[in-house]
N, C-alpha and C positions, 0 to 999 in steps of 0.2 A: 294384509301386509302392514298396513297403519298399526293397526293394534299388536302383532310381535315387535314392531320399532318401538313402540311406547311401551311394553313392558319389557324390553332390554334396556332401553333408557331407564328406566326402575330401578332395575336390577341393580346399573352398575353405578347408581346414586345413592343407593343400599350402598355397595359395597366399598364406596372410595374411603367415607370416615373410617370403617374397618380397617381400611390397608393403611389408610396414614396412621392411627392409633398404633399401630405392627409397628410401622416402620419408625416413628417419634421413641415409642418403647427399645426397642435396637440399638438405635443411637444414645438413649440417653444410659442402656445398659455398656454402649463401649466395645471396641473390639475383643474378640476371645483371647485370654490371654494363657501364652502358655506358664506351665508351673515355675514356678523363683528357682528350683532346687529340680537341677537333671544330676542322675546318677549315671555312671558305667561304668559297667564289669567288663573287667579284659579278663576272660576265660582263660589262655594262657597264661597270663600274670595270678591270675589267683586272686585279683587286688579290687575293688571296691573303690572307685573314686566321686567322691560329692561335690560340684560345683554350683556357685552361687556368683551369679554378676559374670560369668564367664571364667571365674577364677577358681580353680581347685579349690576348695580348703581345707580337704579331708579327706586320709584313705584309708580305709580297714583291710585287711588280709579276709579271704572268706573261703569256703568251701564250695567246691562245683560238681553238678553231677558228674556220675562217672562213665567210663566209655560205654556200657551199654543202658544208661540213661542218660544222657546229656541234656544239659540247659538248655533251652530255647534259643535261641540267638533272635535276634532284632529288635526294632523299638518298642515300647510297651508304655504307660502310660501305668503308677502304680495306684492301685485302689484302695479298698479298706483296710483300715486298719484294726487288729485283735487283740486287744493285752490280754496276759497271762491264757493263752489258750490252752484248751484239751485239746487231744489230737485222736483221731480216728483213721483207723486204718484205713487203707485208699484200697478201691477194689481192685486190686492188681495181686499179680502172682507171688510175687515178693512178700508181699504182705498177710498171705495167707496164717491165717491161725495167730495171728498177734492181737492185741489185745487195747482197749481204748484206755487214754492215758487223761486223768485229771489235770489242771493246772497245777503248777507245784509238786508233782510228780515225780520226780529227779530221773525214772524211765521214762517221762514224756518226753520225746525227739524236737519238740518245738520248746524253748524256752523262753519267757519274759513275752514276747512278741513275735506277730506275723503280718508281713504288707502282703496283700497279694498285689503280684503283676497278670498272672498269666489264668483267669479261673478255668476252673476253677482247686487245680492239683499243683502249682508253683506259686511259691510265695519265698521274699529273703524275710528272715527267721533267725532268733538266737539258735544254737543247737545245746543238747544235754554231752556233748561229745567236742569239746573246746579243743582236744588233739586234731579233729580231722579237718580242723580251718587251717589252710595254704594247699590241701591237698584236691582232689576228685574225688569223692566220699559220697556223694548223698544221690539222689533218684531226683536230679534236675533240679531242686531247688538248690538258692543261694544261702550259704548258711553263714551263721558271724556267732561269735562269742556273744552271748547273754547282754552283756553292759554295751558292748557296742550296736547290737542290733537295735537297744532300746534309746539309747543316743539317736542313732537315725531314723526312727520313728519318731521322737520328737522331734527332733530338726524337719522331718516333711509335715509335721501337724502347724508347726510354729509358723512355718511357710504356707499357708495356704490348703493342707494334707493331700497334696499329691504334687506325684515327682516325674519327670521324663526318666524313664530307664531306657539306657541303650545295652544291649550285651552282644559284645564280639568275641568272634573265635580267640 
């Protein structure tokens, strides 16, 4: 009995520098903070709005999937970011027999840029189809005109590169 008491007393004199080292490292990394820059889509609106400081100060018009693809809805936190991407068909039915598109492609469907939010098959995106931004167009992803999606890729890189996305119906 002596000797488990004294090597549990071991143990947890081992282990206390450990956990205060943890814990000193914690504190002095700061609470998590969330991202400068929350986006939301209002899927009805069609609209893209960028907030900074709790203040709008920016909205884009975008495209949304359509009714038998729809956008995801709820919160999302957005991830990498991809300039100039190629795009490859996604294995889906839709996409059957289409063919993978270079960066600079003017048929690649992804243009300038892609954030994903949702991996690994949604992402907001320029599109090569600047008509069907205000409409229901796309296979769930958010789509914006070329110059604007690459606008809000850097505005989420300048901030820290990641964004709160919220998308409601």
């Amino acid at each position: 009995m002596a000797r488990g008491r004294r090597n549990l007393v071991i143990l947890v004199a081992g282990l206390l520098p450990v956990l205060a080292a943890i814990f000193v490292a914690a504190l002095a990394r700061g609470p998590a903070r969330d991202p400068a820059i929350r986006l939301k889509v209002d899927l009805s609106e069609r609209r893209l709005y960028v907030s900074e400081g709790g203040e709008v100060v920016k909205t884009y018009p975008v495209a949304v999937g359509r009714r038998s693809n729809p956008t995801p809805t709820g919160t999302f936190r957005t991830g990498r970011i991809v300039w100039d991407p190629d795009w490859t068909p996604p294995p889906s039915d839709w996409a059957r027999g289409m063919k993978p598109r270079k960066a600079g492609d003017p048929r690649n469907p992804m243009q300038g840029v892609k954030i994903y939010f949702r991996e690994p098959w949604y992402y907001i995106h320029g599109t090569n189809d600047p008509e069907s931004v205000g409409t229901a167009a796309s296979r769930g992803c958010i789509r914006m005109r070329p110059a604007d999606a690459i606008a809000l890729a850097r505005r989420i890189e300048k901030n820290g590169g990641q964004a709160v996305l919220v998308i409601t119906p």
